[in-house]
Backbone as CSV, one residue per row, in Angstrom:
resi,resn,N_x,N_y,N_z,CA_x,CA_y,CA_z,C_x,C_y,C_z
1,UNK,125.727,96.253,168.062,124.307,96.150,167.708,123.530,97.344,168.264
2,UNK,123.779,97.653,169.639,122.977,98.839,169.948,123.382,100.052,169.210
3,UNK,124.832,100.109,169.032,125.108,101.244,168.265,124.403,101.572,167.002
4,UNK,124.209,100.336,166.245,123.513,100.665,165.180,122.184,100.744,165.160
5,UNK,121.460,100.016,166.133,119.634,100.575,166.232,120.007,102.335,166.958
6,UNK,120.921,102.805,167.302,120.738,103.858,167.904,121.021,105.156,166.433
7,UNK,121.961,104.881,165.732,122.165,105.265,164.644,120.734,105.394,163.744
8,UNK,119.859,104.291,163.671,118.966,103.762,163.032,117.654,105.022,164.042
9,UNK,117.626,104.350,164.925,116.715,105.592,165.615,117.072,107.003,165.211
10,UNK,118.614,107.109,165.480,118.563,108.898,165.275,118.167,109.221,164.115
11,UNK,118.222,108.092,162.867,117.606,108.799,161.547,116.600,108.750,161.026
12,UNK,115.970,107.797,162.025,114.431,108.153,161.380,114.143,109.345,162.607
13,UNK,114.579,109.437,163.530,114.112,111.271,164.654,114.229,112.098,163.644
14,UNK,115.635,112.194,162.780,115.925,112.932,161.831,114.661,113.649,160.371
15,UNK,114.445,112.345,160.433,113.511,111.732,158.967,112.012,113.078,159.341
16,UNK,111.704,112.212,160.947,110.531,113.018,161.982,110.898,114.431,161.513
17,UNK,112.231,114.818,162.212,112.242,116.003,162.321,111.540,117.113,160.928
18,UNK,112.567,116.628,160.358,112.887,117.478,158.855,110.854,116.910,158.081
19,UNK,110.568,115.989,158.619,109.274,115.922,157.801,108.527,116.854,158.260
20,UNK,108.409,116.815,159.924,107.775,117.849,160.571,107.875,119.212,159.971
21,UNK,108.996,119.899,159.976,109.458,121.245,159.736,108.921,121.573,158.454
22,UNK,108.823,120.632,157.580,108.494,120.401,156.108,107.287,120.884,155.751
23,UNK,106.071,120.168,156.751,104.823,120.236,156.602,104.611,121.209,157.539
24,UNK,104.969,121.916,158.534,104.927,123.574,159.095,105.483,124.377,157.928
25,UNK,106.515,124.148,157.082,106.566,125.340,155.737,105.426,125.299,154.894
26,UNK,105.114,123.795,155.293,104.378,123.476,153.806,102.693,124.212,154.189
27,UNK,101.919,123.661,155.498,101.173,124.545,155.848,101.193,126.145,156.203
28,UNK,102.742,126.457,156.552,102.806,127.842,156.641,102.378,128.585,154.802
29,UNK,102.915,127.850,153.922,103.199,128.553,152.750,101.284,128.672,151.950
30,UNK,100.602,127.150,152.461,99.039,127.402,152.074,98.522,128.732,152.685
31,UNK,98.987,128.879,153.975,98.481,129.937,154.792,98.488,131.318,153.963
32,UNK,99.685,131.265,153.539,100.180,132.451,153.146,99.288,132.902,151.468
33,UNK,98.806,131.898,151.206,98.645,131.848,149.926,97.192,132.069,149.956
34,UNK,96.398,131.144,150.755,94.981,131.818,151.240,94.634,132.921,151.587
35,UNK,95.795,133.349,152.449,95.143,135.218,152.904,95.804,136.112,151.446
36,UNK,96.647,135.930,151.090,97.021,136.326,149.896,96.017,136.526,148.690
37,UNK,95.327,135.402,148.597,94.529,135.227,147.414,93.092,136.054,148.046
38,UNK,92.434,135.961,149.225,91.670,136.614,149.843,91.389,138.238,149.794
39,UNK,93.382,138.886,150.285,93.441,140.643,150.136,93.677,140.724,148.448
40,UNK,94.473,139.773,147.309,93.789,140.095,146.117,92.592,140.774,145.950
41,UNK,91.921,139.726,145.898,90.911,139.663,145.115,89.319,140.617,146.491
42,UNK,90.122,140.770,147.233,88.941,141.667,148.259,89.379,143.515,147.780
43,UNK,90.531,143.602,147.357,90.927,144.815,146.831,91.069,144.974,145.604
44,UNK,90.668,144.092,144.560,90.599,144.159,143.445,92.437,144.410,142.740
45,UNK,93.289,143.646,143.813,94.627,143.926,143.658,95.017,143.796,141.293
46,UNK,96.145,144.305,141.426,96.525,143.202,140.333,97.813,142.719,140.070
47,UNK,98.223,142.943,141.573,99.607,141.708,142.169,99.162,140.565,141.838
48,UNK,100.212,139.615,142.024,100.054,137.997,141.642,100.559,137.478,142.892
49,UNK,100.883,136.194,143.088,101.459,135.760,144.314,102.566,134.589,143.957
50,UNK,103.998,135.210,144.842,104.822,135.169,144.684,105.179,134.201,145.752
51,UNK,106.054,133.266,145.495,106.811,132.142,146.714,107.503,131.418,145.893
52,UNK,108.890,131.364,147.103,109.646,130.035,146.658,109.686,129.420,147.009
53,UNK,109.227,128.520,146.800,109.129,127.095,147.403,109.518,125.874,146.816
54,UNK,109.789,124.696,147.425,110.545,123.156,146.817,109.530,122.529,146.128
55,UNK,108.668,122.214,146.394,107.157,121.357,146.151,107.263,121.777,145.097
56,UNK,107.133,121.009,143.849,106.619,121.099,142.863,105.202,120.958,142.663
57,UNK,104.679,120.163,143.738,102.950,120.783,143.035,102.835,122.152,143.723
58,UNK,102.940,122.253,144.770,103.258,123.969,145.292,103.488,124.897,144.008
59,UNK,104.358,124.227,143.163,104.907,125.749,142.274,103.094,125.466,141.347
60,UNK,103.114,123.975,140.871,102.048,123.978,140.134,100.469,124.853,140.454
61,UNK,100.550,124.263,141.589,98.990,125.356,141.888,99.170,126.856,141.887
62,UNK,100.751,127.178,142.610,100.626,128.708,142.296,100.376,129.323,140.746
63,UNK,100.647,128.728,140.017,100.420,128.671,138.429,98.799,128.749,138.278
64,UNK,98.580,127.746,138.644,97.004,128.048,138.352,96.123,128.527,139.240
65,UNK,96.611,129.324,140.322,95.752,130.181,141.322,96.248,131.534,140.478
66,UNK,97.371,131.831,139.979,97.535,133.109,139.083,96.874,132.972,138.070
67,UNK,96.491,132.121,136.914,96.227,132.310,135.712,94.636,132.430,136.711
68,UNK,94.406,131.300,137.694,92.664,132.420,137.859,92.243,133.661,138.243
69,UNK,93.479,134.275,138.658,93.716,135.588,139.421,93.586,136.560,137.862
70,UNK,94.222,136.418,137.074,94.409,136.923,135.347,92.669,136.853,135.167
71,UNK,91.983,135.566,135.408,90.916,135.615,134.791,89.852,136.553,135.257
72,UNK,90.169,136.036,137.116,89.155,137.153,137.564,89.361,138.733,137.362
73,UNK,90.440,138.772,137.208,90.814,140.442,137.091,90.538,141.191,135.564
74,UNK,90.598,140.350,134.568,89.794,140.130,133.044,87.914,140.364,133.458
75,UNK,87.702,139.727,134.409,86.043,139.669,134.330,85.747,140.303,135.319
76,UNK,86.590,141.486,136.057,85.904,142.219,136.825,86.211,144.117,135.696
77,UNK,86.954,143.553,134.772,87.021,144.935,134.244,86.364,144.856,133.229
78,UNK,86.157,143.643,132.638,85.007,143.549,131.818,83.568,143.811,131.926
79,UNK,82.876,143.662,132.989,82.119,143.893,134.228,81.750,145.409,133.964
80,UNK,83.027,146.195,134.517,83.191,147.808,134.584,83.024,148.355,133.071
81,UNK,83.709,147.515,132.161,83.558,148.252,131.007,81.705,148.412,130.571
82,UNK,81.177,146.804,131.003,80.031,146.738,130.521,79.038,147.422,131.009
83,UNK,79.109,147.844,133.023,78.306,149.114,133.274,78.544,150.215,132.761
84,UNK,79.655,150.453,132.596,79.796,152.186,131.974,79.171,152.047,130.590
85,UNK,79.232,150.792,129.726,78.492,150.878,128.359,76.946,150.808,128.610
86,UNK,76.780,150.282,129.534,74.579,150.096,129.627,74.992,151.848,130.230
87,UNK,75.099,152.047,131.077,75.240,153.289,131.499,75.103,154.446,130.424
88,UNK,75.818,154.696,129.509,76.324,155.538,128.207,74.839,155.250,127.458
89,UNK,74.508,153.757,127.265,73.302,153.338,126.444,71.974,154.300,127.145
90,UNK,72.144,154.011,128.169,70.250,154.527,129.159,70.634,156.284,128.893
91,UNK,71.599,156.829,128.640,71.921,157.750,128.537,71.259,158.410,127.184
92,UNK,71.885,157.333,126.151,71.726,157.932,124.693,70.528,157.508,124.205
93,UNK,69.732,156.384,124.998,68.168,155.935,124.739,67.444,157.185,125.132
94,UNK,68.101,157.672,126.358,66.627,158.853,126.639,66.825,160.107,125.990
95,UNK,67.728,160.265,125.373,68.258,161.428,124.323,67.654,161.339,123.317
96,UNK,67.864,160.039,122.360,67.353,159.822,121.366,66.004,159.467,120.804
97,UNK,65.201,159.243,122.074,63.971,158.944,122.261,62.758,160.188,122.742
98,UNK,63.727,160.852,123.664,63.124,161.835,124.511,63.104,163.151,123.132
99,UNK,64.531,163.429,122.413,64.050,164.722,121.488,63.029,164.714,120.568
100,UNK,62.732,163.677,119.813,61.550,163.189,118.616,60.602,163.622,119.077
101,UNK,60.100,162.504,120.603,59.170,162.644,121.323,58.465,164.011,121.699
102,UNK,59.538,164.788,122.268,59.196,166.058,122.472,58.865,166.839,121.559
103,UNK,59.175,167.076,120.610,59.031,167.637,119.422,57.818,167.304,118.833
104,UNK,56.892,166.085,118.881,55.726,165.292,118.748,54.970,165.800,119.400
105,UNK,55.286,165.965,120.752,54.097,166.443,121.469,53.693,168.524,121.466
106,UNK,55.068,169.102,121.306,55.219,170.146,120.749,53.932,170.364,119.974
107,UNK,54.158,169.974,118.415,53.673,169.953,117.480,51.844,169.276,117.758
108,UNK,51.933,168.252,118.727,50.170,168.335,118.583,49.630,168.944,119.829
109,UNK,50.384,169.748,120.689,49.564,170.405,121.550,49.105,171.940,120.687
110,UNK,50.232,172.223,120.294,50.115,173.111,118.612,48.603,172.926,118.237
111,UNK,48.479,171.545,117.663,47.329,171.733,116.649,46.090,171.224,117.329
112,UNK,46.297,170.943,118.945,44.824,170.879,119.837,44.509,172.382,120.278
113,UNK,45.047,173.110,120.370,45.316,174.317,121.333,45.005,175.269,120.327
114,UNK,45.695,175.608,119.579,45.958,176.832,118.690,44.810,176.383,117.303
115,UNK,43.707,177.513,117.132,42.743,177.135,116.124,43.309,178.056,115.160
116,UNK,44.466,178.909,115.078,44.711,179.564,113.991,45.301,179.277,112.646
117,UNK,45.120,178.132,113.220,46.417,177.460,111.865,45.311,176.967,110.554
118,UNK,46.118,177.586,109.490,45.337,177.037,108.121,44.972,175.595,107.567
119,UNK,44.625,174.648,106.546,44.594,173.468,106.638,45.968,172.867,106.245
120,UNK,46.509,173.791,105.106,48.051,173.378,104.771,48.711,173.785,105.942
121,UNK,48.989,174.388,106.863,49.321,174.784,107.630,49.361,172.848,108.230
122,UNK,48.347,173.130,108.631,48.171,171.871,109.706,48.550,170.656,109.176
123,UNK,48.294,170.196,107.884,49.165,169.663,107.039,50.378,169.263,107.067
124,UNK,51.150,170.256,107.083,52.585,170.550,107.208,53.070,169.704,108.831
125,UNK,52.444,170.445,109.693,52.736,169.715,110.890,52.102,168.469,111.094
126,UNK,51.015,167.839,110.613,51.059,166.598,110.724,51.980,165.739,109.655
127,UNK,52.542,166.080,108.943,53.752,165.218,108.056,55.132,165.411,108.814
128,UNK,55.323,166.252,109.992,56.641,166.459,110.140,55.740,165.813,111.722
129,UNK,55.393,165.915,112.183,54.757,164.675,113.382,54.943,163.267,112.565
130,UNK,54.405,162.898,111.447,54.814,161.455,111.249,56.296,161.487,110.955
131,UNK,56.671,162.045,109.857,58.568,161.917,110.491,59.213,161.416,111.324
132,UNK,58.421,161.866,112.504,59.337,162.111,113.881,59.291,160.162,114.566
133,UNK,57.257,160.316,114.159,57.133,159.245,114.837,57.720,157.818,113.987
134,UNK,57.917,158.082,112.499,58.604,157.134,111.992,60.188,156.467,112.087
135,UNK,61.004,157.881,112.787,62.271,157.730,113.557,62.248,157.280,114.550
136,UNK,61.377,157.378,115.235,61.022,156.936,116.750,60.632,155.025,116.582
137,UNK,60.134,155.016,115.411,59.704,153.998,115.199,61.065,153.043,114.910
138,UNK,61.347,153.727,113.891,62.989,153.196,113.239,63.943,152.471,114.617
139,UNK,64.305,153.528,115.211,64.554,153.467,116.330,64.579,152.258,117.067
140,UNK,63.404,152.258,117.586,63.055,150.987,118.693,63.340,149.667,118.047
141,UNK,62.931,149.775,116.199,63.080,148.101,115.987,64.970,148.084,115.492
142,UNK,65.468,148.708,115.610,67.035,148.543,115.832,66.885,147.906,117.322
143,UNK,66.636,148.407,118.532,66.693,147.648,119.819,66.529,146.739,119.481
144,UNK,65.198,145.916,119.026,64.669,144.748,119.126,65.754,143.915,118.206
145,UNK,66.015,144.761,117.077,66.985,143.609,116.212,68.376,143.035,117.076
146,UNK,69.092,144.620,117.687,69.949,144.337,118.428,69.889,143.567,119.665
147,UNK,68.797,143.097,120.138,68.549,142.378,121.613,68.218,140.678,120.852
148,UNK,67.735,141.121,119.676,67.424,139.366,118.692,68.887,138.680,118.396
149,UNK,69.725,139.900,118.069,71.402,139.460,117.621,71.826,139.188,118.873
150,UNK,72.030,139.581,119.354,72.755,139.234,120.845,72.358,137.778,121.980
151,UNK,70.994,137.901,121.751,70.356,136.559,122.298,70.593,135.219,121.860
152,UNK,70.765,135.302,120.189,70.832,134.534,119.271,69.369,134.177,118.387
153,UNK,68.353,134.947,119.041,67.646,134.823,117.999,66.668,134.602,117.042
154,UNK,68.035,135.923,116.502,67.833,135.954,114.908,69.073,134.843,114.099
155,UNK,68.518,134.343,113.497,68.904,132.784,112.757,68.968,133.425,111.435
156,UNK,69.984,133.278,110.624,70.495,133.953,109.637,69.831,132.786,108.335
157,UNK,69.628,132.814,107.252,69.381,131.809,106.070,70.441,132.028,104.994
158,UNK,71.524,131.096,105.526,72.831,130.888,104.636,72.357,130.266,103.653
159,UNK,73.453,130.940,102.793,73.371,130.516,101.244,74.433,131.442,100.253
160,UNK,74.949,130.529,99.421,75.785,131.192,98.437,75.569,132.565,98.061
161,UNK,76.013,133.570,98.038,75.497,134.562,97.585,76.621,135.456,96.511
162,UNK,76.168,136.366,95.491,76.902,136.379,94.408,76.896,137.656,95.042
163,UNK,78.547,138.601,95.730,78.658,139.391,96.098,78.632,140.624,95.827
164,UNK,79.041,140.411,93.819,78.667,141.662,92.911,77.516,142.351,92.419
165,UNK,76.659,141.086,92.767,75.559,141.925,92.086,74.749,142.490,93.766
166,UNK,74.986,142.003,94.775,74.505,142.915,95.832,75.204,144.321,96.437
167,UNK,76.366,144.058,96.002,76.891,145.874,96.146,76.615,146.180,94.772
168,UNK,76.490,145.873,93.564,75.562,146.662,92.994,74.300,147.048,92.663
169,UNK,73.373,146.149,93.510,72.432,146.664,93.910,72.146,148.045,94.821
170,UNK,73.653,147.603,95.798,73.018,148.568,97.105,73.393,150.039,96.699
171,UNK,74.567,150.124,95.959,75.263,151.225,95.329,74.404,151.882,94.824
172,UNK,73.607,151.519,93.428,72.854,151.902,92.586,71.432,152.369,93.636
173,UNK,71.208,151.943,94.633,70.059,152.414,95.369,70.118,153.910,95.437
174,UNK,71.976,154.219,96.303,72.029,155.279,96.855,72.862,156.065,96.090
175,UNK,72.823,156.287,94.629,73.885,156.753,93.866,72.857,158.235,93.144
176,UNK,71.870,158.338,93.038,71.038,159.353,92.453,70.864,160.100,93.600
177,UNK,70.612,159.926,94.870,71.210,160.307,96.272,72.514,161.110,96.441
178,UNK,73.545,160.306,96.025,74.639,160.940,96.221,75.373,161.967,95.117
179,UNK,74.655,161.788,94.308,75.024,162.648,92.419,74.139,164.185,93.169
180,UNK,73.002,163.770,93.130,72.154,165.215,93.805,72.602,165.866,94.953
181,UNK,73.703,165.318,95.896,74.104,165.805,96.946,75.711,166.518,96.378
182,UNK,76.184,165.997,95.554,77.190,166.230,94.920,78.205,165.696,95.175
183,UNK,78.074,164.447,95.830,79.199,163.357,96.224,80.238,163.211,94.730
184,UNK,81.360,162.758,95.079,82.215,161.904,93.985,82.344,160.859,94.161
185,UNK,81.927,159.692,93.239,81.620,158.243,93.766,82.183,157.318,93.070
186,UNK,83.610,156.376,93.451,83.990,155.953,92.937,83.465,154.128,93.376
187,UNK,83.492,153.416,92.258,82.910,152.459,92.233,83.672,151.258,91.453
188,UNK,84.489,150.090,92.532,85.277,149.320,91.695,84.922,147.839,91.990
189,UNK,83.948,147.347,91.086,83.150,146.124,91.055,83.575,144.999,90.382
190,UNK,84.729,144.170,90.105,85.282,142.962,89.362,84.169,142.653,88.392
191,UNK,84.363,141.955,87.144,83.657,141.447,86.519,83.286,140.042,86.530
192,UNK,84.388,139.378,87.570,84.900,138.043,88.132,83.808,138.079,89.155
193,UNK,82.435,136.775,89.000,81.847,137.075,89.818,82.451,136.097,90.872
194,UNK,81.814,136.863,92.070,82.940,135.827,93.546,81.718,136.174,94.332
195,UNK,81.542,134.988,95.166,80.533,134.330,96.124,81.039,134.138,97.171
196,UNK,80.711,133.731,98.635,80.654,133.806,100.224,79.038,133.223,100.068
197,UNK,79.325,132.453,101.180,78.323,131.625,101.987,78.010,132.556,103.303
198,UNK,76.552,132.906,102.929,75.777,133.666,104.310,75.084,134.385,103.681
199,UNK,74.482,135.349,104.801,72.527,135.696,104.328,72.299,137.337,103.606
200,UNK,71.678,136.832,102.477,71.900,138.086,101.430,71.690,139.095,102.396
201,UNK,70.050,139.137,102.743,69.822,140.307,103.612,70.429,140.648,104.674
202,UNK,71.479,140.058,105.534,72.162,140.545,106.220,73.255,141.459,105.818
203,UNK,73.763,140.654,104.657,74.659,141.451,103.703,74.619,142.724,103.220
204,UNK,73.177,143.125,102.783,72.234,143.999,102.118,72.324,145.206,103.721
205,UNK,72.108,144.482,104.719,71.558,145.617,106.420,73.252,146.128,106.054
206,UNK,73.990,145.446,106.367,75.467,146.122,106.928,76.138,147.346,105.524
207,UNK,75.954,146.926,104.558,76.361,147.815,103.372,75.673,148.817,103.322
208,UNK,74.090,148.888,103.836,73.272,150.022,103.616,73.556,150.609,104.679
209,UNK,74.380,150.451,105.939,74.440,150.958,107.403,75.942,151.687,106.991
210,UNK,76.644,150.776,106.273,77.900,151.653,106.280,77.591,153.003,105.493
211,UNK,77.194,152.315,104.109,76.835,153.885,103.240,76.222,154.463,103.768
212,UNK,75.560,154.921,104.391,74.258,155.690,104.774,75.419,156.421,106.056
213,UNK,76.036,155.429,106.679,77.053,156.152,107.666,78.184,157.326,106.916
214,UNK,78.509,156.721,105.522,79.704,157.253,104.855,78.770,158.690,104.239
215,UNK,77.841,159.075,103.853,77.033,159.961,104.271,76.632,160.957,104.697
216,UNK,76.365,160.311,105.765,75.896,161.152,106.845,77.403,161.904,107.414
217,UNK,78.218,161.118,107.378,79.224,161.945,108.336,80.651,162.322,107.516
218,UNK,80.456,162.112,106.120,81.337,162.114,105.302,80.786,163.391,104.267
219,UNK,80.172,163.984,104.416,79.463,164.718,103.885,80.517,166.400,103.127
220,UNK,81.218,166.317,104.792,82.235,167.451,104.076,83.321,167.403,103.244
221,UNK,83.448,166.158,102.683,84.428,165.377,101.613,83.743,165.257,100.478
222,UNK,82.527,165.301,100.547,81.958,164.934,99.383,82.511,163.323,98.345
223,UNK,82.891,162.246,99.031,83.055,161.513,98.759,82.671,160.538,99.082
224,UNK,82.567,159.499,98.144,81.964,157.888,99.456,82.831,156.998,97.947
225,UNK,83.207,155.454,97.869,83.564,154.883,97.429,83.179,153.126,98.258
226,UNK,82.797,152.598,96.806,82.964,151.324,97.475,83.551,150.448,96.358
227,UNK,84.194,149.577,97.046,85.745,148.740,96.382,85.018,146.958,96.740
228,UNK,85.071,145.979,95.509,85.143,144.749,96.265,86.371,144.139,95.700
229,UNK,86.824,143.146,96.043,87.865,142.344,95.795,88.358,141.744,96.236
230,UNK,89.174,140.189,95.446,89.633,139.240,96.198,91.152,138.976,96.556
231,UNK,91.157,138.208,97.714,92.988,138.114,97.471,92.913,136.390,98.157
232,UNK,93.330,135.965,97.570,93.324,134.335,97.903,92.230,133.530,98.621
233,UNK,91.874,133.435,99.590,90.609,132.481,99.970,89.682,133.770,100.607
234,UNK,90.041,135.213,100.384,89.019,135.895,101.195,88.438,137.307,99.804
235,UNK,87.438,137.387,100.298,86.857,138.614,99.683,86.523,139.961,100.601
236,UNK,86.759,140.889,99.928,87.196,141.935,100.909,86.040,143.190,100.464
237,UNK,85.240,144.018,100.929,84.709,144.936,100.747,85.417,146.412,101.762
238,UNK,85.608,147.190,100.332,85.575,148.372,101.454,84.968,149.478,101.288
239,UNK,84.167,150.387,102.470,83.690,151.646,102.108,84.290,152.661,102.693
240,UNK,84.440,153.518,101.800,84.953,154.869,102.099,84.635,156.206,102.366
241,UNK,84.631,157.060,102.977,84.356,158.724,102.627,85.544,159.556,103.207
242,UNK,85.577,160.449,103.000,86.586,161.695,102.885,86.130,162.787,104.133
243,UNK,85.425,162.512,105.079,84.727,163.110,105.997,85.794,163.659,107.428
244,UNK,84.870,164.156,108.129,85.936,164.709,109.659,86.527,163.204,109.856
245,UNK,85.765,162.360,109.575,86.171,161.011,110.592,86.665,160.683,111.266
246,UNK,87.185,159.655,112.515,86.965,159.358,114.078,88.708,159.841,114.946
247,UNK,88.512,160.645,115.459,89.624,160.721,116.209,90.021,159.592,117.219
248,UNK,91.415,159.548,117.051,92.236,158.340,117.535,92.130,157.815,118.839
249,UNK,91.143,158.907,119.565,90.696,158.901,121.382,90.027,157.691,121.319
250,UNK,88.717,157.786,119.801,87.334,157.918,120.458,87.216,156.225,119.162
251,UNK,88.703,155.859,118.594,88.017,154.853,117.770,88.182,153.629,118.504
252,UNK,88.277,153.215,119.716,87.994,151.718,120.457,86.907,151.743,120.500
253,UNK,85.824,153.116,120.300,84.327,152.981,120.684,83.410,152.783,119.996
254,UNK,83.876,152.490,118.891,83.343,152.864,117.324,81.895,151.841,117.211
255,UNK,82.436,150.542,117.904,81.415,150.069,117.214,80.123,149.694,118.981
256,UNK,80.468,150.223,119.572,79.912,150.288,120.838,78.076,150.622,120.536
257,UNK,77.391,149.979,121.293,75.983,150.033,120.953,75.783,151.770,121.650
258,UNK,74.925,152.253,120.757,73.858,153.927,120.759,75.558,154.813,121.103
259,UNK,76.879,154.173,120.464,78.472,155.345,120.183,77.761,156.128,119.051
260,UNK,77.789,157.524,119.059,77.848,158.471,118.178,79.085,159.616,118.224
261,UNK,79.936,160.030,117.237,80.863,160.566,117.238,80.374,161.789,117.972
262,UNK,81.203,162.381,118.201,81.020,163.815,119.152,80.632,164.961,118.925
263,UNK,80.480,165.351,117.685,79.818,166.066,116.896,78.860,166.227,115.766
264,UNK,78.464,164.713,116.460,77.042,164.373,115.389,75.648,164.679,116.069
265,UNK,76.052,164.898,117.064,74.622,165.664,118.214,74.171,167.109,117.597
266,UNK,73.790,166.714,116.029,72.700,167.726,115.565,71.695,167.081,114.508
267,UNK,71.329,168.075,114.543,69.718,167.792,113.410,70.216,167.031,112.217
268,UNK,70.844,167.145,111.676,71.450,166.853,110.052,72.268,165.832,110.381
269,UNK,73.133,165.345,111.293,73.762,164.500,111.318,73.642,163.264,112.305
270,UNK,72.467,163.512,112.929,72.731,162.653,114.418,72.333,160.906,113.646
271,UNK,72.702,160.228,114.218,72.413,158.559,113.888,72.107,157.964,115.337
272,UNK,71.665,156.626,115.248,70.908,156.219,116.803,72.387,155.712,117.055
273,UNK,73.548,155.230,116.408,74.537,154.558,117.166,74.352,153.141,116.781
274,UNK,73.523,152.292,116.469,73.050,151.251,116.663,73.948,150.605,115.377
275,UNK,73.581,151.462,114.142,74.228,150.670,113.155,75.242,149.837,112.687
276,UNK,76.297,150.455,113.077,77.572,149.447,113.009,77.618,148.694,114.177
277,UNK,77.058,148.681,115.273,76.888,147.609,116.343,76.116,146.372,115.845
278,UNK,74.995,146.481,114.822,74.433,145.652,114.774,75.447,144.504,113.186
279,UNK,76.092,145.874,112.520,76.544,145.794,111.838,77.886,144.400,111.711
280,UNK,78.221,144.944,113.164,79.555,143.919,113.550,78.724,142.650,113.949
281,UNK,77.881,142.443,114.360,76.790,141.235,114.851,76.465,140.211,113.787
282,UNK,75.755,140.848,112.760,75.654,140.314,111.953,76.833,139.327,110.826
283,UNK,77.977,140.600,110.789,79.393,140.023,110.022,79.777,138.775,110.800
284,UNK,79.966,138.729,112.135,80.219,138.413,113.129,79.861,136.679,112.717
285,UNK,78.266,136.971,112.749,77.271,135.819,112.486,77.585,134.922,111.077
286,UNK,78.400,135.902,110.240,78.253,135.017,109.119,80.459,134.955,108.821
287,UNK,80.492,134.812,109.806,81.950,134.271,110.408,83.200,135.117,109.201
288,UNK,82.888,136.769,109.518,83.500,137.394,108.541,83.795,138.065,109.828
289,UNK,84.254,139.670,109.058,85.080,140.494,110.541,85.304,141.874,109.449
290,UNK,84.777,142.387,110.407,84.811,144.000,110.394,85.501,144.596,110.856
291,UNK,86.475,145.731,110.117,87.324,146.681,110.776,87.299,148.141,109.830
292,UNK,87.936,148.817,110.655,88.338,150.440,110.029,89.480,151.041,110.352
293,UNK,89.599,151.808,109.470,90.508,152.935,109.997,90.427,154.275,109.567
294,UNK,90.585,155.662,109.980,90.416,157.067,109.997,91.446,157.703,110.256
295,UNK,91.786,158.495,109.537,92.605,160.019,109.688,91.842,160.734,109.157
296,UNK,91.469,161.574,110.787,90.369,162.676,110.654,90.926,163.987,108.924
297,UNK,89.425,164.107,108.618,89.609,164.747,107.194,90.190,164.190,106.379
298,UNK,90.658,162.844,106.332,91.475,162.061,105.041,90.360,161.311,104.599
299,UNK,90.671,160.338,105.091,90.025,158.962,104.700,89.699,158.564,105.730
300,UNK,88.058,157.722,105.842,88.050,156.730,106.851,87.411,155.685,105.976
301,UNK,88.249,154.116,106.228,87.271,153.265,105.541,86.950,152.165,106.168
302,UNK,86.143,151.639,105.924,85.212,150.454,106.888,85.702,148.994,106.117
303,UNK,86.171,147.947,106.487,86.626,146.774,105.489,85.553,145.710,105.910
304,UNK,85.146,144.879,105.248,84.385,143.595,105.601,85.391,142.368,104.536
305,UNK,85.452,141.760,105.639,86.474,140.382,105.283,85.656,139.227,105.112
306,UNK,85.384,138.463,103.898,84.561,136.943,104.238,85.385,135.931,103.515
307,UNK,85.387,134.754,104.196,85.574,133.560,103.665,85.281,133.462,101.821
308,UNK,86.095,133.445,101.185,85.146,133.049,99.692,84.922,131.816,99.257
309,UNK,83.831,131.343,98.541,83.577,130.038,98.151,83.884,130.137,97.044
């Protein structure tokens, strides 16, 4: 009998022991995992944390102390991306704001100062002063639209819309435009009319932003084209030009708010940037999706994808 309470004692000492030792790994291994997760994320590491251990909830939480480690390290470079973009923005606001401007004030210290000027004379410079101030104007209510899209709002007025006859509206706007410039303009409009649910005039902003882009920077191709058409539940628009278009560095930036290609920083070609930012906002809004692609001096073309009804 004693033999066996003594047997009986040594295994629960045993039981003691090994539980003890258990919960010193087991608190050693939290330890390890707290200062761990601490020099992470105090150094902006993008190690993970590694242990082997028995515990199965042990393995479990290390699982989900990494996938939050993934997240925070996602939202601290997201973070970085987004100062360097306000950054780039306060940059290209006081550029784009500051040359007009200057040029404005140029021009009426001109015509306070200087009595030599004729009446056509003066004329002349007050029409190229409103110009300036009408770009300037242009300008700012892109901010406001773009700060209305982003907030939420601007509230879109969905509704069926018949997709052919608004790219041929918008076409036909800018086609006596592009004949006088000496564009080649190819134009492939179904006779099959096909509809999408969402807001004409939004429809109407992004087509006039692309053309006007295909344009402006497509100019040494002398081409622009716009294509609609369907392929099973989606309708597809695309615009085209034959221009320098975007080198392979600089196209993750494309649609980045006040991005202007790198050699559009002149008189004849410059754009605020804003357009296809607001452009993607809007598509965005009416649960379609915008993309492109460019080989500089080939082709670059802009696609808009929508749901069809």
């Amino acid at each position: 009998m004693i033999i066996i309470l003594s047997i009986i004692i040594l295994i629960l000492l045993l039981l003691l022991i090994r539980q003890y030792l258990s919960k010193r790994r087991f608190d050693s291994n939290l330890r390890y995992i707290s200062n761990k997760v601490n020099h992470l994320i105090s150094n902006d590491s993008l190690d993970r944390i590694l242990l082997m251990t028995e515990h199965k909830e042990l393995r479990g939480l290390l699982i989900e102390i990494n996938h939050l480690l993934d997240y925070h390290q996602e939202y601290v470079a997201d973070n970085a991306r987004m100062r360097m973009s306000m950054n780039r923005m306060l940059t290209n606001i006081s550029h784009d704001l500051k040359t007009p401007l200057t040029v404005v004030l140029g021009y009426l210290e001109n015509l306070q100062y200087d009595k030599d000027y004729t009446p056509k004379e003066r004329a002349a410079m007050v029409a190229k002063v409103s110009v300036k101030v009408i770009d300037v104007t242009s300008l700012i209510n892109k901010f406001f639209d773009l700060a209305k899209l982003e907030s939420g709002d601007w509230k879109l007025d969905f509704k069926s819309i018949h997709i052919n006859e608004v790219c041929r509206k918008v076409i036909v706007d800018y086609y006596d435009t592009l004949v006088h410039k000496g564009f080649d303009v190819e134009i492939d409009i179904p006779k099959k009319p096909l509809y999408l649910y969402g807001d004409e005039d939004a429809l109407i902003r992004i087509l006039n932003n692309l053309l006007s882009n295909a344009i402006r920077y497509g100019k040494d191709g002398n081409f622009v084209s716009l294509i609609l058409y369907e392929d099973n539940e989606l309708v597809t628009i695309e615009v085209s030009d034959k221009g320098k278009g975007i080198v392979h560095s600089e196209q993750d930036r494309i649609f980045e708010r006040l991005y202007t290609v790198k050699d559009s920083k002149s008189e004849f070609t410059q754009g605020s940037g804003l357009g296809l930012t607001i452009s993607k906002r809007l598509t965005e809004q009416m649960q379609g999706k915008i993309a492109f692609s460019s080989v500089p001096s080939n082709r670059t073309t802009f696609v808009l994808t929508f749901k069809k009804v």
